[in-house]
Residue frames as a rotation matrix with the C-alpha (Angstrom) as fourth column:
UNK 1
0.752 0.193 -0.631 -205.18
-0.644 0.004 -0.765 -160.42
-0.145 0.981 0.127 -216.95
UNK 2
-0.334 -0.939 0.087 -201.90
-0.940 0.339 0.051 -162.30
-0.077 -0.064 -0.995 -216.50
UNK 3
-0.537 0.257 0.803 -203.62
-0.479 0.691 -0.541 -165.22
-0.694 -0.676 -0.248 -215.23
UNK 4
0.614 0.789 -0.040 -205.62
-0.307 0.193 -0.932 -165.43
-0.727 0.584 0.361 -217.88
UNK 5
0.688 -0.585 -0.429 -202.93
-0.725 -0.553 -0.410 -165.27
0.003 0.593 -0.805 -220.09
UNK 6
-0.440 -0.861 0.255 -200.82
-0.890 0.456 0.004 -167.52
-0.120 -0.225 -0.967 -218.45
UNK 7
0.198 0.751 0.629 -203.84
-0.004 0.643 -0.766 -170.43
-0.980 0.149 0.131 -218.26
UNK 8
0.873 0.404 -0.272 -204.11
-0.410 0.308 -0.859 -170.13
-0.263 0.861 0.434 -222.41
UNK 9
0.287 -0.927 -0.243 -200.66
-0.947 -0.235 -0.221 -170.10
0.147 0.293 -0.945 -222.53
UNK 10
-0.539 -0.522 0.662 -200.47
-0.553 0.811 0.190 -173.54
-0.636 -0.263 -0.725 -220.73
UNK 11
0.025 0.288 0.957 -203.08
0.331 0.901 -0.280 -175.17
-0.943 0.324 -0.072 -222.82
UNK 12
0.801 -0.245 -0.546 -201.81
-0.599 -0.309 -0.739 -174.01
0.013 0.919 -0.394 -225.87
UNK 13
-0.121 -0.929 0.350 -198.86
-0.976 0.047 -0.213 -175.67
0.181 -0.367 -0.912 -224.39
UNK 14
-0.429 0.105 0.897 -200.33
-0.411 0.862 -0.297 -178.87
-0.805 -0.496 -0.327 -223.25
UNK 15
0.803 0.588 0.102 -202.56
-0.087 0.284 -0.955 -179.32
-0.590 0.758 0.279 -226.30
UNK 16
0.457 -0.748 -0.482 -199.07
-0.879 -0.299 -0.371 -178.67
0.134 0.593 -0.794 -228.28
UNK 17
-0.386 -0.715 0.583 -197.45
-0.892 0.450 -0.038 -181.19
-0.235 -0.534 -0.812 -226.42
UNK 18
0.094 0.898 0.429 -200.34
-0.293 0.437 -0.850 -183.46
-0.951 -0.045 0.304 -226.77
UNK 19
0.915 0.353 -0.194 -199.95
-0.234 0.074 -0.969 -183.32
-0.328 0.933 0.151 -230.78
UNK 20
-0.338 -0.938 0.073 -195.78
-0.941 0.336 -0.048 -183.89
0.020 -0.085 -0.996 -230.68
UNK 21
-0.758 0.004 0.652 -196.59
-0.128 0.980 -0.155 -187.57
-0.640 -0.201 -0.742 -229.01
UNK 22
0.648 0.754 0.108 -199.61
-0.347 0.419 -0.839 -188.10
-0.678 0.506 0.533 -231.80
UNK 23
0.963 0.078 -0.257 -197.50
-0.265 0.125 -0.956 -187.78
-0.043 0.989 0.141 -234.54
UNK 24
0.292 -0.657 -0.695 -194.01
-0.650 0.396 -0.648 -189.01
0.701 0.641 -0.312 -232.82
UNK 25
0.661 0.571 -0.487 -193.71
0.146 0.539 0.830 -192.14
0.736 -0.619 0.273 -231.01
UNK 26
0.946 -0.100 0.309 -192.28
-0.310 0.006 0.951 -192.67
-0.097 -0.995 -0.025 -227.72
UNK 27
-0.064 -0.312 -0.948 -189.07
0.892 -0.443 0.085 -192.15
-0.447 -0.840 0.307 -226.18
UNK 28
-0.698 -0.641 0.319 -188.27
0.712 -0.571 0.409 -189.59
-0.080 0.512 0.855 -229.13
UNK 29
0.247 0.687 0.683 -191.60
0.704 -0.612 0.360 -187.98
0.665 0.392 -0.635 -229.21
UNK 30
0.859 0.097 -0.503 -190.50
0.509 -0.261 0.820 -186.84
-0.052 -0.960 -0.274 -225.57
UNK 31
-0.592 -0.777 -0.214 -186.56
0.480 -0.554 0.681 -185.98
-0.647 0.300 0.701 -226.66
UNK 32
-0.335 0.208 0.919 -188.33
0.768 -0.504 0.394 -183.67
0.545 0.838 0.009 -229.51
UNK 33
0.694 0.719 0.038 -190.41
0.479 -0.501 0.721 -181.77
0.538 -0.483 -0.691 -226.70
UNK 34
0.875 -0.152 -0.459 -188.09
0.332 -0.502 0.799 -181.63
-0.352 -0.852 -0.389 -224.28
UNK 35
-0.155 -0.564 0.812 -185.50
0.981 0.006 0.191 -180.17
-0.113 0.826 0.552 -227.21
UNK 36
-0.215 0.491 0.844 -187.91
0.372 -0.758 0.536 -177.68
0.903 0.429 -0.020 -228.69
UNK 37
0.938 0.326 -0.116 -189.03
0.248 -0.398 0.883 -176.76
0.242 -0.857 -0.455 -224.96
UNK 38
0.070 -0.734 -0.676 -185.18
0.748 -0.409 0.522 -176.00
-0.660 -0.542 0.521 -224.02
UNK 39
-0.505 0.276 0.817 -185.16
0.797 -0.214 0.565 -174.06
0.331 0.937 -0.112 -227.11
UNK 40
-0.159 0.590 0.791 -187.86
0.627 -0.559 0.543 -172.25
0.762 0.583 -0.281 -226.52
UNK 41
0.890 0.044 -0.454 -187.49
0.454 -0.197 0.869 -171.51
-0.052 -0.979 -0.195 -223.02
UNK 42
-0.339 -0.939 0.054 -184.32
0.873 -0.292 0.391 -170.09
-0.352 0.179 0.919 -224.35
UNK 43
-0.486 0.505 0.713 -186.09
0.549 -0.458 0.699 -167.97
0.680 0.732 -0.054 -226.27
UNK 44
0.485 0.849 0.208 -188.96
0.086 -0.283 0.955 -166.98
0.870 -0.446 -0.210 -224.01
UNK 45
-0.179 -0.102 -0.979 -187.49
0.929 0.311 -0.202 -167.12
0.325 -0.945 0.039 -220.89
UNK 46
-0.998 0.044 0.044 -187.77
-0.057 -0.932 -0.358 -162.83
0.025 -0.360 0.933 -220.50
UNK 47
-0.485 0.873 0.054 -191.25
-0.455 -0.304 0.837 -163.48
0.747 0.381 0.545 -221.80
UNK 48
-0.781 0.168 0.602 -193.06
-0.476 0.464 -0.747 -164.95
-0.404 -0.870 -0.282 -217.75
UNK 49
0.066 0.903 0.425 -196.14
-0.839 0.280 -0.466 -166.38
-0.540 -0.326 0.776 -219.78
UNK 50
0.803 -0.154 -0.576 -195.29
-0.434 0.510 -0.742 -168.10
0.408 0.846 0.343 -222.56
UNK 51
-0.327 -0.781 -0.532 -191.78
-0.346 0.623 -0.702 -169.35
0.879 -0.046 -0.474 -220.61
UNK 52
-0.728 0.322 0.605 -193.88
-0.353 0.581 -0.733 -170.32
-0.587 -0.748 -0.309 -217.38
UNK 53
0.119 0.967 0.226 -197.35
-0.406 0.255 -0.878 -171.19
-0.906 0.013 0.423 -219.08
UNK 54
0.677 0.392 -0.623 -196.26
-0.727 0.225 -0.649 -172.56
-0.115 0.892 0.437 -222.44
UNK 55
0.229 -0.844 -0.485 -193.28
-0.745 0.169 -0.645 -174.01
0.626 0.509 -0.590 -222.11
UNK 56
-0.636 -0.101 0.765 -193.82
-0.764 0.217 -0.607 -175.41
-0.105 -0.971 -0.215 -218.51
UNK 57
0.198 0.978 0.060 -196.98
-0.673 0.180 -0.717 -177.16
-0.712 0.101 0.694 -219.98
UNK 58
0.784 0.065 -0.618 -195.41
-0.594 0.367 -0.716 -178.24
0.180 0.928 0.326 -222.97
UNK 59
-0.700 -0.706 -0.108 -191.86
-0.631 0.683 -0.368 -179.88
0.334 -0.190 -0.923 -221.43
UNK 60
0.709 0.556 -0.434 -192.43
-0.410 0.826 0.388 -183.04
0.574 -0.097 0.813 -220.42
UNK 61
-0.413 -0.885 -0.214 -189.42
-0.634 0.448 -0.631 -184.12
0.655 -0.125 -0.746 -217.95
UNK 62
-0.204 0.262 0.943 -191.43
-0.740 0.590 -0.324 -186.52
-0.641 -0.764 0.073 -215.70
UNK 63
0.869 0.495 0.013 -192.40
-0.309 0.561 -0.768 -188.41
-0.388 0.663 0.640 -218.84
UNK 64
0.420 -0.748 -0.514 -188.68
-0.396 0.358 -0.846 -188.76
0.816 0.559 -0.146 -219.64
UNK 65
-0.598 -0.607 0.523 -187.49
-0.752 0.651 -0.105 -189.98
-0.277 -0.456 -0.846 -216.26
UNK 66
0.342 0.494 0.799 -190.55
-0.534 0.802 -0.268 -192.93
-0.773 -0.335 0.538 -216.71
UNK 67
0.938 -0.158 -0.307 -189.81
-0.170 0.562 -0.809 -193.79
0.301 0.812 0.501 -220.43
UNK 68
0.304 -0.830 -0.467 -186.18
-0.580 0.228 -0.782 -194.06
0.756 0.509 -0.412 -219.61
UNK 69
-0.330 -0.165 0.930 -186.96
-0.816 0.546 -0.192 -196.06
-0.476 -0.822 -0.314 -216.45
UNK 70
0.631 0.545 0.553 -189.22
-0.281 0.824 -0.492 -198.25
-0.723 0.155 0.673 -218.52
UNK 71
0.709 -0.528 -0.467 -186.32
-0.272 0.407 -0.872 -198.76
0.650 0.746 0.145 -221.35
UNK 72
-0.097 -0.882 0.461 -184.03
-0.872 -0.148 -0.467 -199.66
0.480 -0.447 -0.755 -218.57
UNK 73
-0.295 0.392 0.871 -186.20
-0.308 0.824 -0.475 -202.23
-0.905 -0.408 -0.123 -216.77
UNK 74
0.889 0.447 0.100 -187.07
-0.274 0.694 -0.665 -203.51
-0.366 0.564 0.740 -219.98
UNK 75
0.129 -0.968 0.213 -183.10
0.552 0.249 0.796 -204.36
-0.824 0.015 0.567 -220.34
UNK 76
0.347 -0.285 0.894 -182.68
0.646 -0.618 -0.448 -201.61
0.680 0.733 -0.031 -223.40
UNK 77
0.352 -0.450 -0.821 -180.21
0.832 -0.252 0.494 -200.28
-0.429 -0.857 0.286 -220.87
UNK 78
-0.429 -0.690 0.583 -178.17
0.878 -0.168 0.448 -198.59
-0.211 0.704 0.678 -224.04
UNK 79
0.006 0.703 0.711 -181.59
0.730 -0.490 0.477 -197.12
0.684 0.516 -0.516 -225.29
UNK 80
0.786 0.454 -0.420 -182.03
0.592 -0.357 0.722 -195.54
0.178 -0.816 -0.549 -221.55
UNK 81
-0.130 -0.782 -0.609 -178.11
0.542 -0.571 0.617 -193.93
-0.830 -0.250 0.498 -221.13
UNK 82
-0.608 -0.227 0.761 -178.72
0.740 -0.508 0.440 -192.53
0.287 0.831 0.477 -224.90
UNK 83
0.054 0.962 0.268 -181.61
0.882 -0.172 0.440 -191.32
0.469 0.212 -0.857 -223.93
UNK 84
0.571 -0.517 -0.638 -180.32
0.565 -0.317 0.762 -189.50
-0.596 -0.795 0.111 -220.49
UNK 85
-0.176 -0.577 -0.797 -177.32
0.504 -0.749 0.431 -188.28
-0.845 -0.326 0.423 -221.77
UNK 86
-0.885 -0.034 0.464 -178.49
0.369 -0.658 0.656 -186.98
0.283 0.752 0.595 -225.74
UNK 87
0.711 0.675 -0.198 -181.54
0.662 -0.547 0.512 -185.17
0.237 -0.495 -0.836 -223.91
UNK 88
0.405 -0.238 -0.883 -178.81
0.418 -0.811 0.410 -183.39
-0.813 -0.535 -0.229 -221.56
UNK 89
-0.432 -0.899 -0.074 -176.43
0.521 -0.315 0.793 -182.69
-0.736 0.304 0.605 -224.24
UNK 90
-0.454 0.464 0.760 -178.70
0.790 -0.184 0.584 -181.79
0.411 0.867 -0.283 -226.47
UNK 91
0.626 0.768 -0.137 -181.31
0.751 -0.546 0.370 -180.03
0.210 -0.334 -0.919 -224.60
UNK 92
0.395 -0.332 -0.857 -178.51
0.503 -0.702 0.504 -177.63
-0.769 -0.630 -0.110 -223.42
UNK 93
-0.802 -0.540 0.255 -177.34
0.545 -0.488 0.682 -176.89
-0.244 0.686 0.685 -227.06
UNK 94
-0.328 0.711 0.622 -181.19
0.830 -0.097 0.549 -176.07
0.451 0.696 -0.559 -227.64
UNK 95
0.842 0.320 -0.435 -181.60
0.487 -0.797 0.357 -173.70
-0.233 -0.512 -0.827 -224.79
UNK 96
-0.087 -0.939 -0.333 -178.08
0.562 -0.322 0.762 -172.22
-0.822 -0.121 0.556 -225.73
UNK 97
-0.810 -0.333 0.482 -178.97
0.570 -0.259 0.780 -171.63
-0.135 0.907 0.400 -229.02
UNK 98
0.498 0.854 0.150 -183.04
0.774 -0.516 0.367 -170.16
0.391 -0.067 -0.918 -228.16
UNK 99
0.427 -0.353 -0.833 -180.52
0.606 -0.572 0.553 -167.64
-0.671 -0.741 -0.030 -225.93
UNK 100
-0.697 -0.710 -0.099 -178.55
0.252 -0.372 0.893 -166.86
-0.671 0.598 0.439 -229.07
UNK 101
-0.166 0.644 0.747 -181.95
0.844 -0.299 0.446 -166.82
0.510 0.704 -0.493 -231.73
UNK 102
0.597 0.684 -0.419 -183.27
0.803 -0.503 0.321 -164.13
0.009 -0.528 -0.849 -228.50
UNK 103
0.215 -0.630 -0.746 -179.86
0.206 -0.717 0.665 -161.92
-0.955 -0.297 -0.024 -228.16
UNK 104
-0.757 -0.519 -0.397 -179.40
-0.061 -0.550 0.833 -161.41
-0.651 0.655 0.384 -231.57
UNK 105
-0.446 0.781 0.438 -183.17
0.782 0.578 -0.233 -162.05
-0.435 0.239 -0.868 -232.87
């Protein structure tokens, strides 16, 4: 039954992900995901489907090393270090703070 479980969980997760980049564009549609995914993986992380099968599905960090290779080679060097370092800095306040919504939730 896991399995099952864990399958809807990713395409609930991909399909999720899938509607983020419809409705914002590129790099940021990716910093929003991979935000809300630290976040939630904060959150979820006790929870093995939903923080392996939804959240795993739904980040997107291969899509942020390419976009911020392709703003680099496209000389929007600036665009590419924002990108890099407000992901980390962010992304770690969002999983910090899904830890804090879970421990006192």
């Amino acid at each position: 039954m896991s399995w099952v479980a864990m399958m809807l969980a990713g395409g609930v997760g991909a399909v999720s992900r899938y509607l983020v980049s419809l409705v914002v564009t590129k790099p940021f549609g990716t910093l929003i995901v991979n935000l809300t995914g630290a976040f939630a993986l904060g959150a979820l992380s006790e929870n093995f489907v939903l923080g392996t099968g939804f959240v795993g599905a739904y980040t997107t960090f291969s899509t942020w090393m390419l976009e911020t290779h392709d703003l680099a080679r496209e000389g929007h060097r600036a665009a590419a270090l924002a990108n890099v370092l407000g992901s980390l800095v962010l992304g770690l306040a969002a999983a910090r703070l899904g830890i804090e919504v879970r421990a006192h939730g």
